[in-house]
N, C-alpha and C positions, 0 to 999 in steps of 0.2 A: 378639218371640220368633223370629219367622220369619228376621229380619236377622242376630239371634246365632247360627242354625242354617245361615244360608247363611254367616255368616263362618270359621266354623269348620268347614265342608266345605272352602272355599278355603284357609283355614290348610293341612289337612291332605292336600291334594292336590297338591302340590308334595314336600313327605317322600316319600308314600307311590310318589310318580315316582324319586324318587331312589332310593330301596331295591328297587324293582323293576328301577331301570337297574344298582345295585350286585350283586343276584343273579344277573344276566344275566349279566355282567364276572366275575363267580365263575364260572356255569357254561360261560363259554366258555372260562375259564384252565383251569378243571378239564380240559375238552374236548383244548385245546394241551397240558395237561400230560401226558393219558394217550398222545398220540400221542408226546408226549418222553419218556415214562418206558421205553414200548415200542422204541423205537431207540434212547436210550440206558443205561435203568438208571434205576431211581427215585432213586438216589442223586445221578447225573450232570444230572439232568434240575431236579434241588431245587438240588444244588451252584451252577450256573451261572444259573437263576432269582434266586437269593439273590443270585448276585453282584452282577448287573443292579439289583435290588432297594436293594441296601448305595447303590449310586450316587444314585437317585434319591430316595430316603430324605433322604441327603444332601443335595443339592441343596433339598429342600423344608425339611428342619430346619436345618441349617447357622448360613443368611442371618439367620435368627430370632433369633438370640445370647438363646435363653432358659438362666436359670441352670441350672446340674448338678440331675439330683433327688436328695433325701434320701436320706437310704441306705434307709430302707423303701423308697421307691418303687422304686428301686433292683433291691432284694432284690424282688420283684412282679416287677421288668422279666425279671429272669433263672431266675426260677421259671418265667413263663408264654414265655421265648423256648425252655429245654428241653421242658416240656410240644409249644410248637408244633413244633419240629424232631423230634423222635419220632414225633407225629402226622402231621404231612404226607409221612414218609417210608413211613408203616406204609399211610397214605391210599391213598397214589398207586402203592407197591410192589402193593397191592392192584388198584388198580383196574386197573393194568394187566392183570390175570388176570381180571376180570372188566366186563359190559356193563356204560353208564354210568349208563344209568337204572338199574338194580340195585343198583351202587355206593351212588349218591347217595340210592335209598330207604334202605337200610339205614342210613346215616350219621344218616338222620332218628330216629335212638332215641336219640340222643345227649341231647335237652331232657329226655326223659323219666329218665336214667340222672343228669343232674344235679339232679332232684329228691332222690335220695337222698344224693347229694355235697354235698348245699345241709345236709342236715338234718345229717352229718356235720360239715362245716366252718364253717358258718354258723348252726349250731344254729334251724335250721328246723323245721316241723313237718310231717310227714309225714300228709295225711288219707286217707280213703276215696276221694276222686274221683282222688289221685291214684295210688292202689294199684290200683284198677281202670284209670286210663289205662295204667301200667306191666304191665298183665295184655292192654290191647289188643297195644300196643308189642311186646310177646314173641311175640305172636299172630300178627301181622303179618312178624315176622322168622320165625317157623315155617311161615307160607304161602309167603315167598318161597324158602327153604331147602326145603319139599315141592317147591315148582314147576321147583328145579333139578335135585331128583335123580331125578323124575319124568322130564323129556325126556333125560336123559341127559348133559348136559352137568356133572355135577360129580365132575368128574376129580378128582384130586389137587393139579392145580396149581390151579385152579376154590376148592378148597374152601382151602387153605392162603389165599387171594384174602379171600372170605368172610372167615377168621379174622383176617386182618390189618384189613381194612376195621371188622369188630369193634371188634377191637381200639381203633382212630384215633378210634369213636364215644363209647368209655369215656375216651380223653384229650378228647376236642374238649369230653364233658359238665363235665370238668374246668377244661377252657379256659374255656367259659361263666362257671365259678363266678371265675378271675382275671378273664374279663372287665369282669365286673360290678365287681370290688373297683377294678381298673384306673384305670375310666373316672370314679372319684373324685376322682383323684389327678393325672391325665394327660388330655391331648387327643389326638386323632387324628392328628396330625401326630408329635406325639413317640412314640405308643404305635409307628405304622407304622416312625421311625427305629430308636430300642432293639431293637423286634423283627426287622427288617431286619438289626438288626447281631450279636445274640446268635446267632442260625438259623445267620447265615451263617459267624460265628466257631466253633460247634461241626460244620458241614459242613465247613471248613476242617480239623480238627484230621484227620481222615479223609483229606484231599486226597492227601498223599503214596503213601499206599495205593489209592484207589479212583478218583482226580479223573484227567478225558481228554477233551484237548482235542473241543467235537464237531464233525463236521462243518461246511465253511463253509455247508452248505446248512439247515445248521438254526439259524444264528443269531436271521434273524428272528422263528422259533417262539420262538425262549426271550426275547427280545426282547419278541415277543408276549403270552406269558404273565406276563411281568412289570409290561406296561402293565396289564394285565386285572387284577393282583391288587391291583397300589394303587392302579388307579381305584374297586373294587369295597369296599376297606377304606373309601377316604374318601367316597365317597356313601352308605353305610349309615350309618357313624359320623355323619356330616352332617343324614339323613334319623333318624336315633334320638334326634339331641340337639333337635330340632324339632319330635316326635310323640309321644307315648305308645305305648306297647309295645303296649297291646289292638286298637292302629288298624293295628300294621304288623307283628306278631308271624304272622299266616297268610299273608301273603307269603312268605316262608321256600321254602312250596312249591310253590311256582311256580318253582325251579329244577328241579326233577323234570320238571316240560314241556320247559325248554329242556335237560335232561339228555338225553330220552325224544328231543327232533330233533336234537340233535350227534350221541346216539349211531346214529341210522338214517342221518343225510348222511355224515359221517365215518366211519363202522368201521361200517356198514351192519347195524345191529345191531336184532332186532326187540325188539318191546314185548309181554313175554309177559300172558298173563292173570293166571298168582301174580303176579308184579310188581306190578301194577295195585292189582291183590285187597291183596296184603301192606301197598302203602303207604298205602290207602286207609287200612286198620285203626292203622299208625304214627300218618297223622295224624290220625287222632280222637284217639287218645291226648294228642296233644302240645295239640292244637284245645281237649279238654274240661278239661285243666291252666290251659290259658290265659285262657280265660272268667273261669276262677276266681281267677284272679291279675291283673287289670288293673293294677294298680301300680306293676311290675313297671321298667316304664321311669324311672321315676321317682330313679331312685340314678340316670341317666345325664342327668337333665335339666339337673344344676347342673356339669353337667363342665367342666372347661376347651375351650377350643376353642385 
């Protein structure tokens, strides 16, 4: 007994590295990308991410020569690459107007807001545990929302900030639910090229109107943040298809730490008390949901790779 406990610690200790090394790689793109959105436009900042992104997409799917997908699969790819390109613009349009640890708690209601999308489109069932976790979740986003108009800082631009960031959490809870359908059907290599390539084709269609060249001084940032975002896709994906969800699903928020020190080294931004307070009360919600669903991972076990 004691052999299959220790073997299945070591199983599981190698994923749970991976998905903590892949939140890190989010939170530090998120990091590059609020300093890019803030010099040049959350639009120009996603525009040219993307583009870098189409490139190395490519290079990793290309050489594969796997067949075309089916047209469902297809029809999934360009559903969840609109979904993502509205969200990351509304994301990061946001977070530019607002601190990062702030951002990133609030973004954290999103698991909870796709409980109810799940029971919508996936004919799920809605219980008790988790009408009360979506009662903390709101609770939590009214503590953070007290604590900014209490010191003064929710301006107008501050709070249109907030709304957008909102906003990105009711697509991302959306995103979750093609997530899941996705990773049926597709691997992570191919989910990263399709998406890579839908983002960057509807940012394009924009170009003529909004696209400018950035500075030479900022290539390496976008550079940067494009390493960050496919390094951070393919070790979660990698560490999800390896684990079960109950063992790696409170990882999650452990980017709010490394949010809470980009945004104090970077944009010298403090860690207020509501913040703290607010996300504490998000993630019980998301925490007490997840208990109760260990399963969970389980649709991403037989995925392709």
């Amino acid at each position: 007994m004691n052999g299959e406990q220790g073997d299945t610690a070591t199983t599981i200790v190698i994923p749970v590295a991976m998905v903590l090394a892949g939140l890190a790689a989010y939170s530090a793109m998120d990091a590059v990308m609020k300093g890019l959105s803030i010099a040049l436009g959350a639009y120009n900042a996603l525009f040219w991410r993307y583009a870098g992104g189409v490139i190395i997409a490519s290079l990793l799917y290309l050489p594969r020569r796997t067949p075309w997908p089916a047209k469902q699969v297809r029809r999934l790819f360009l559903i969840r690459g609109v979904v993502t390109a509205i969200m990351a613009f509304a994301f990061f349009w946001g977070l530019a107007r607002t601190p990062l640890a702030e951002g990133i708690a609030l973004s954290f209601i999103a698991p909870l807001i796709a409980l109810y999308l799940a029971a919508v489109l996936l004919g799920e069932r809605i219980g008790k545990i988790a009408i009360i976790a979506s009662l903390l979740g709101l609770a939590g986003v009214a503590v953070i929302l007290a604590g900014k108009m209490g010191d003064g800082r929710f301006d107008r631009d501050a709070m249109f900030g907030v709304a957008a960031i909102l906003f990105s959490a009711v697509l991302y809870a959306w995103n979750l639910i093609l997530q899941r359908q996705q990773a049926l059907v597709a691997g992570p290599v191919a989910i990263l090229f399709f998406q890579n390539i839908i983002v960057f084709a509807i940012f394009a269609c924009f170009a003529p109107f909004l696209a400018a060249p950035p500075p030479a001084d900022l290539w390496p940032e976008i550079a940067l943040s494009t390493l960050f975002a496919i390094a951070a896709l393919l070790l979660i994906s990698w560490g999800y298809a390896r684990a079960e969800a109950q063992h790696l699903v409170s990882l999650e928020y452990s980017a709010f730490l490394w949010a809470a020190l980009f945004g104090w080294y970077f944009f010298a931004e403090s860690l207020t008390f509501a913040t703290l307070a607010g996300t504490i009360l998000i993630v019980s919600g998301c925490l007490l949901v997840a208990w109760r669903r260990p399963k969970k991972a389980e649709l991403i076990e037989g995925a392709p790779l």
